[in-house]
C-alpha positions as CSV (number, residue, x, y, z in Angstrom):
1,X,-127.5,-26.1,-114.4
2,X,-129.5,-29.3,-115.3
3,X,-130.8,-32.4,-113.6
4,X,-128.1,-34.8,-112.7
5,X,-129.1,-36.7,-115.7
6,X,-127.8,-35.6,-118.7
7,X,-130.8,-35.9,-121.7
8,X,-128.6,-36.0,-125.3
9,X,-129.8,-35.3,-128.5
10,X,-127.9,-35.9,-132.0
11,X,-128.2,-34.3,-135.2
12,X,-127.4,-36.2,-138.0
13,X,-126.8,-39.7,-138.5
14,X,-123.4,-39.8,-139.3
15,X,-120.9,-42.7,-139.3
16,X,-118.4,-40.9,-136.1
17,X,-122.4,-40.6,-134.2
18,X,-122.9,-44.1,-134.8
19,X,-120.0,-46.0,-134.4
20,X,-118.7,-44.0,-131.5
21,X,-120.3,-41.2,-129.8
22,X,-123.5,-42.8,-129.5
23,X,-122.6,-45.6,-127.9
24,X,-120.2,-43.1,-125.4
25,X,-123.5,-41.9,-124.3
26,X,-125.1,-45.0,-123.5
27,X,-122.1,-46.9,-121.9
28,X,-121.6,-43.5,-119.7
29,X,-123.2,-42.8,-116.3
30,X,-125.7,-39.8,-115.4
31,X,-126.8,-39.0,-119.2
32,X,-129.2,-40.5,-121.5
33,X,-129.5,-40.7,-125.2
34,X,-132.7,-39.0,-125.8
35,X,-133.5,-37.9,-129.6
36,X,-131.8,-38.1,-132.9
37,X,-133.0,-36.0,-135.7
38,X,-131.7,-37.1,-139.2
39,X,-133.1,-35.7,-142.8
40,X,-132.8,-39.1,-144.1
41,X,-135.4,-41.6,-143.5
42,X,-133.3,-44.4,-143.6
43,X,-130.2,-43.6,-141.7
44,X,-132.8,-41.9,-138.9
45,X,-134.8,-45.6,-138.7
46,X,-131.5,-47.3,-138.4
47,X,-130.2,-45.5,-135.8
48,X,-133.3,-45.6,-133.8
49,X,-134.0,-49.1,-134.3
50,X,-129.8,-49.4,-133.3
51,X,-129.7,-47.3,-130.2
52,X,-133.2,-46.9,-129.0
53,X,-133.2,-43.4,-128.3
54,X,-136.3,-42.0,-126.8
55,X,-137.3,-39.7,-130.0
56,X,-136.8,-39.7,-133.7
57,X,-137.3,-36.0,-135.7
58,X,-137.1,-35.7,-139.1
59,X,-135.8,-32.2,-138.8
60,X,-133.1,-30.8,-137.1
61,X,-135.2,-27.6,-135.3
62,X,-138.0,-30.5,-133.6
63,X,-135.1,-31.8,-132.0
64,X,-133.4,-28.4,-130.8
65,X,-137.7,-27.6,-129.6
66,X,-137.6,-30.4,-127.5
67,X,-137.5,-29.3,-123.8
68,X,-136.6,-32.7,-122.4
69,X,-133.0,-32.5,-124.4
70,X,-129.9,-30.8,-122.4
71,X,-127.2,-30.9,-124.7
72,X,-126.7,-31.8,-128.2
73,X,-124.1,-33.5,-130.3
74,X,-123.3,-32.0,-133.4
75,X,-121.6,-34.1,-136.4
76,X,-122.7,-32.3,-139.4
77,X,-120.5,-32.0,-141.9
78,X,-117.7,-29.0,-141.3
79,X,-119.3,-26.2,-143.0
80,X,-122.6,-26.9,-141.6
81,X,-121.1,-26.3,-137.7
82,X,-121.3,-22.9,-137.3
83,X,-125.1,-22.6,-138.5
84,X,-126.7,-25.3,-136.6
85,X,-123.7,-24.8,-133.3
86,X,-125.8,-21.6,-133.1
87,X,-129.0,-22.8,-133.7
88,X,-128.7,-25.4,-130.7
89,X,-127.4,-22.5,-128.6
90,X,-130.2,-19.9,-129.1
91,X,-132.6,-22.7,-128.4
92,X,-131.1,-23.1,-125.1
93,X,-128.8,-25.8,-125.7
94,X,-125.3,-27.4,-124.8
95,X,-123.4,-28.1,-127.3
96,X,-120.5,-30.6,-128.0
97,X,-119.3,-30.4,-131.7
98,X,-117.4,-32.4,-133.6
99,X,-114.0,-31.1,-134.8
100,X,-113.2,-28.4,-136.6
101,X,-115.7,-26.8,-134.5
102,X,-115.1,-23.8,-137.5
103,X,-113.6,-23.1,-140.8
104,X,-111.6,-20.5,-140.0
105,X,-111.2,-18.4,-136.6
106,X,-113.8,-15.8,-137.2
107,X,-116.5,-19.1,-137.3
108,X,-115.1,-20.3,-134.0
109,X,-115.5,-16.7,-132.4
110,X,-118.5,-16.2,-133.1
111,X,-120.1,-19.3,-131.9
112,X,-118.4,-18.7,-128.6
113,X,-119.8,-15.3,-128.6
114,X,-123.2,-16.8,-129.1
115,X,-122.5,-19.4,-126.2
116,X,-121.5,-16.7,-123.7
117,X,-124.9,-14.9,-124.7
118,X,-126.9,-18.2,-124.3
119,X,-125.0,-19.2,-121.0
120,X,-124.3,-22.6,-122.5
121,X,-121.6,-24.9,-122.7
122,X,-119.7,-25.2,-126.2
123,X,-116.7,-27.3,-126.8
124,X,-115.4,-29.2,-130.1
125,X,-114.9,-32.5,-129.8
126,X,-111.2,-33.7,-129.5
127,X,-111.9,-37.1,-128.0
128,X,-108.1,-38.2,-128.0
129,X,-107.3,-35.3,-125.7
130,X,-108.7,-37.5,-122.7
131,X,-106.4,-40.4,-123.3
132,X,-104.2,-41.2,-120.7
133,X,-101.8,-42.3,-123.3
134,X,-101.5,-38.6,-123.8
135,X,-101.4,-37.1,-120.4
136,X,-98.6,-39.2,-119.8
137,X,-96.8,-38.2,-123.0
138,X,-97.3,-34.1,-121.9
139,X,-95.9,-35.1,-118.4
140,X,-92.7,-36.6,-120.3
141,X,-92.2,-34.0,-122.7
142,X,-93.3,-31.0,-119.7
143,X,-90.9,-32.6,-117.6
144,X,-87.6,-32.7,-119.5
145,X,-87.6,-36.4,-119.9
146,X,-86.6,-36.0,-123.2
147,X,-84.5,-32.6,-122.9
148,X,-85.5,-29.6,-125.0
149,X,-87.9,-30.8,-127.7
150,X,-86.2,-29.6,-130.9
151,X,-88.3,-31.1,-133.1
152,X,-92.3,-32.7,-133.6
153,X,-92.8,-35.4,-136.3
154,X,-96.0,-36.5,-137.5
155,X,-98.3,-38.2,-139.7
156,X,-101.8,-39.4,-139.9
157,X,-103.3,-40.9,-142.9
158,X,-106.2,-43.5,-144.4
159,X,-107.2,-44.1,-148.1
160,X,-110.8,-42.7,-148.7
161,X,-110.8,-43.4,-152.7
162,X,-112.9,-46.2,-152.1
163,X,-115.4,-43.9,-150.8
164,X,-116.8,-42.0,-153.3
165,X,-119.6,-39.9,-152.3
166,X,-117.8,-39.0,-148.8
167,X,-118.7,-35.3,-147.3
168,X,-114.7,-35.4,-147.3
169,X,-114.1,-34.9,-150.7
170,X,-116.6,-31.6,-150.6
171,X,-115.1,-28.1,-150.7
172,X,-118.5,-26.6,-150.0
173,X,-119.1,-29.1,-147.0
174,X,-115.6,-28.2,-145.6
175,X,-114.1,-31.7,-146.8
176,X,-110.1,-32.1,-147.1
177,X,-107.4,-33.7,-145.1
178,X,-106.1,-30.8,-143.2
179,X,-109.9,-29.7,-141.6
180,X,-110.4,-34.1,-141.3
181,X,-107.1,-35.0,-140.2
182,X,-104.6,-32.1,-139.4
183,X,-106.7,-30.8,-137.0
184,X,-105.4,-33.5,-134.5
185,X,-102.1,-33.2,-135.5
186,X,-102.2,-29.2,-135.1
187,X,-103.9,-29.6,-131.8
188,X,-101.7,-32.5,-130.3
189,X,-98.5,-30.2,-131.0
190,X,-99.7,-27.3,-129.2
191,X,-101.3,-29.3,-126.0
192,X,-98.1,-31.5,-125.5
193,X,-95.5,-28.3,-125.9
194,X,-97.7,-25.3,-124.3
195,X,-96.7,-23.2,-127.1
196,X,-98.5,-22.0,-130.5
197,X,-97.0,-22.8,-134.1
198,X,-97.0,-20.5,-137.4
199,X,-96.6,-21.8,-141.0
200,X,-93.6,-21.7,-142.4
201,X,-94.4,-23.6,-145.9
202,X,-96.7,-25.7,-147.1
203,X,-97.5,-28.2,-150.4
204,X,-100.5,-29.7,-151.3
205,X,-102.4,-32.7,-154.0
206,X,-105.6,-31.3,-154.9
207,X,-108.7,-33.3,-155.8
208,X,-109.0,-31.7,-159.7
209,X,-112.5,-31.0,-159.1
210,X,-113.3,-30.1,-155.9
211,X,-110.2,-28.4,-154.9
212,X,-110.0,-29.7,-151.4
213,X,-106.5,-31.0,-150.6
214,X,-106.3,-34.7,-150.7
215,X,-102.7,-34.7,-149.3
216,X,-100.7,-31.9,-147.7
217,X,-97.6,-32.0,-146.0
218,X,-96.5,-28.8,-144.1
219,X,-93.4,-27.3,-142.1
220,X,-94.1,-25.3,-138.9
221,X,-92.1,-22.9,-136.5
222,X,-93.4,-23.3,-132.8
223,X,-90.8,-21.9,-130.8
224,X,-87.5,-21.1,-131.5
225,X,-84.6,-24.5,-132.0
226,X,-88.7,-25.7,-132.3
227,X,-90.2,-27.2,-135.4
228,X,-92.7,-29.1,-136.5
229,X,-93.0,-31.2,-139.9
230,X,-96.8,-32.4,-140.7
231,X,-98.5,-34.7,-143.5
232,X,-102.0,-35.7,-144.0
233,X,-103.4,-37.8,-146.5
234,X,-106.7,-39.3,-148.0
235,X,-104.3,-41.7,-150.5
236,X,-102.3,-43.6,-148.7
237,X,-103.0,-46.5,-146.3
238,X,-103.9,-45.9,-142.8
239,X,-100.8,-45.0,-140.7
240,X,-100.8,-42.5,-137.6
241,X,-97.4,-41.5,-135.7
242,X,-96.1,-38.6,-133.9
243,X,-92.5,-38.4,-132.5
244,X,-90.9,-35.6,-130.5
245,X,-87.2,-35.2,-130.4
246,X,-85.4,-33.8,-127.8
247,X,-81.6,-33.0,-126.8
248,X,-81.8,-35.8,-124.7
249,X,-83.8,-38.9,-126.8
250,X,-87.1,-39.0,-128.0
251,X,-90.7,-40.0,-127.6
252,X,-92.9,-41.6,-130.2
253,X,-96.3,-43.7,-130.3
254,X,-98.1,-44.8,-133.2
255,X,-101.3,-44.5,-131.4
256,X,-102.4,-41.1,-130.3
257,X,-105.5,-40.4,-131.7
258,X,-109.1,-41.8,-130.4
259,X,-107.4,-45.5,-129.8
260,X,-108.5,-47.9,-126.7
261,X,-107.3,-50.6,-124.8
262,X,-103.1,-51.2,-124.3
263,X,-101.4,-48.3,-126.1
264,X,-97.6,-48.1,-126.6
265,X,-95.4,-45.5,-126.4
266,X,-92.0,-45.0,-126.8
267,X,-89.1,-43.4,-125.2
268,X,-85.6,-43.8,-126.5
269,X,-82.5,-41.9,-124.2
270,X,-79.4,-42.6,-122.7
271,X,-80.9,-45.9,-120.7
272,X,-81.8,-47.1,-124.3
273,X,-84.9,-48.1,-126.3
274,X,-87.8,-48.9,-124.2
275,X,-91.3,-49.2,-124.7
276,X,-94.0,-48.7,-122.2
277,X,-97.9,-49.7,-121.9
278,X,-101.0,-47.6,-120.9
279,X,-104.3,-49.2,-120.8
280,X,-106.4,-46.5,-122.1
281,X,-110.5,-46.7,-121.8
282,X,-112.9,-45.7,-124.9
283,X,-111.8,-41.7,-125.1
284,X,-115.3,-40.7,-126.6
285,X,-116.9,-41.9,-123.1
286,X,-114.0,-40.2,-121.6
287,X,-115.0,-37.4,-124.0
288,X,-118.8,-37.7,-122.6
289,X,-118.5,-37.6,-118.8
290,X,-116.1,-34.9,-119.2
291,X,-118.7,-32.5,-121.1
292,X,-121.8,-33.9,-118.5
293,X,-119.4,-32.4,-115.8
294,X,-118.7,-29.6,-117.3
295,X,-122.7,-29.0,-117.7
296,X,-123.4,-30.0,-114.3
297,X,-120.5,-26.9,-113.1
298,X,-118.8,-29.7,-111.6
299,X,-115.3,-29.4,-114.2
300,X,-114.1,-26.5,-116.4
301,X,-113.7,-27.4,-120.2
302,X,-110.5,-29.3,-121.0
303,X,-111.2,-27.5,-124.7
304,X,-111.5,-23.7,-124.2
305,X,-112.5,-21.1,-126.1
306,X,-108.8,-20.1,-126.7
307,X,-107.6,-23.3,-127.6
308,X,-110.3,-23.5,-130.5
309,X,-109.3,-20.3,-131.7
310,X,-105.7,-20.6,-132.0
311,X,-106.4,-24.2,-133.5
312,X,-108.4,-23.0,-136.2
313,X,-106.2,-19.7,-136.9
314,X,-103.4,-22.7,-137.9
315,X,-105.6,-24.6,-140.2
316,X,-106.7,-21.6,-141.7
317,X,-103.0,-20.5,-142.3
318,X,-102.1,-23.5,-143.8
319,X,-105.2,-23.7,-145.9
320,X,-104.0,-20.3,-147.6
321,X,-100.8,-21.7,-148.6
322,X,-101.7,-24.4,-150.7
323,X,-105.5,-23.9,-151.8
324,X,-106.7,-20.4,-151.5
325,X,-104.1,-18.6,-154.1
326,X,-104.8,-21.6,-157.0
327,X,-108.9,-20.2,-156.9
């Protein structure tokens, strides 16, 4: 338990701290942005002259010393989670990580392990997931409003090529589109139906030096008379939709991930094609109050232990059938 006051600290200065989680913080009630730590001079004296937080460290451990902050907000790139997720923890820390929380399962398991140990909070950061956009798209789909789902649809993509030196295009920083982008779709599959998808196949573009896939489309089984067909890519313009269809019509949006303001969804069935709004506040200071409650014992994590298991245990499968056998 902590003060009512929530103290935050960030490591790293990267672009997803800056442009939205930071802010979260500041626009949200009962925490405070109190120390960044970044290893590069510049980014850290940007940040600090940007947000004003209380303390700048030039490494990573003087912030995780610092007994003034509670939690810490980690968005290192992917294959730097699990070591400094732990480090935050044994120092007594909360942590809220960006996602994929882990590489692979046995990452994600044992940073919970750790958490337990510590008696601190850990959960990865799915912002979207406090959307009402998608509440209200589980209550159609949980409520038969579109019959049995038969099938899931969807898509997310940007073009990165313009961005040369990107953490993304690393293998050995966890970079690709399925840990960047197929995470989401993965997770929104198996919050919206209840139910937990295998890989059936899965085809991939490579980058032909690094390895890491730049587009991947796959095909999963989630329940029986259930599928599932997925695509991510780094090389083709931005474009985000997921569609569920059902015995009785279907339900689509082409905003489920992270967006604000009036969303659309929607629902097409035997009264026809109509479309519906949802005003939807900034999800990452959704994201925010949820994990100060959570800290405070006032809320049990929306993003369990489970969940980031079974997330990461997908990912990983589809990982292994179009990167891991071309080593």
């Amino acid at each position: 338990m902590v003060s009512k006051i929530v103290k935050w600290g960030v490591l790293g200065a990267a672009r997803i701290a800056g442009k939205a989680v930071i802010p979260a913080i500041m626009q949200t009630e009962n925490c405070s942005l109190e120390a960044i730590a970044s290893r590069n001079p510049e980014k850290a004296g940007r940040f600090l002259s940007q947000f004003h937080a209380a303390k700048g460290y030039e490494a990573y451990t003087q912030l995780l010393s610092d007994p003034e902050v509670h939690a810490v907000y980690v968005p290192l790139p992917n294959a730097l989670h699990k070591e400094w997720v732990i480090n935050a923890l044994l120092a007594g820390k909360h942590v809220l990580c960006e996602k994929p929380l882990g590489l692979n399962p046995q990452e994600v398991r044992e940073m919970f392990d750790i958490s337990r140990k510590a008696g601190r909070i850990l959960m990865e950061g799915f912002a979207y997931i406090h959307n009402p956009l998608i509440r209200q798209m589980r209550n159609i789909i949980q409520s038969g409003g579109i019959g049995e789902v038969r099938h899931l649809l969807s898509s997310f993509s940007f073009d990165l090529s313009g961005r040369k030196g990107d953490i993304r295009w690393s293998r050995a920083l966890g970079g690709g589109a399925v840990y960047d982008l197929g995470c989401y779709l993965v997770h929104l599959a198996r919050y919206l139906t209840e139910k937990e998808p295998t890989v059936v196949d899965a085809v991939a573009t490579l980058h032909p030096i690094e390895r890491t896939d730049l587009s991947t489309t796959a095909l999963l089984q989630i329940d029986r008379g259930l599928t599932m067909s997925f695509h991510v890519s780094f090389e083709q313009g931005r474009r985000m939709l997921f569609e569920a269809q059902g015995t009785k019509g279907s339900l689509s949006t082409e905003q489920p991930f992270n967006e604000s303001g009036t969303l659309i969804y929607t629902v097409i069935n035997e009264e026809g094609n109509r479309p519906f709004q949802i005003e939807s506040p900034n999800n990452y200071a959704l994201e925010i109050a949820h994990v100060n409650a959570v800290i405070r014992g006032e809320a049990l994590p929306i993003i369990t232990e489970e969940d980031s298991i079974h997330n990461a245990e997908v990912l990983t499968s589809i990982l292994e059938r179009i990167r891991y056998g071309e080593d």
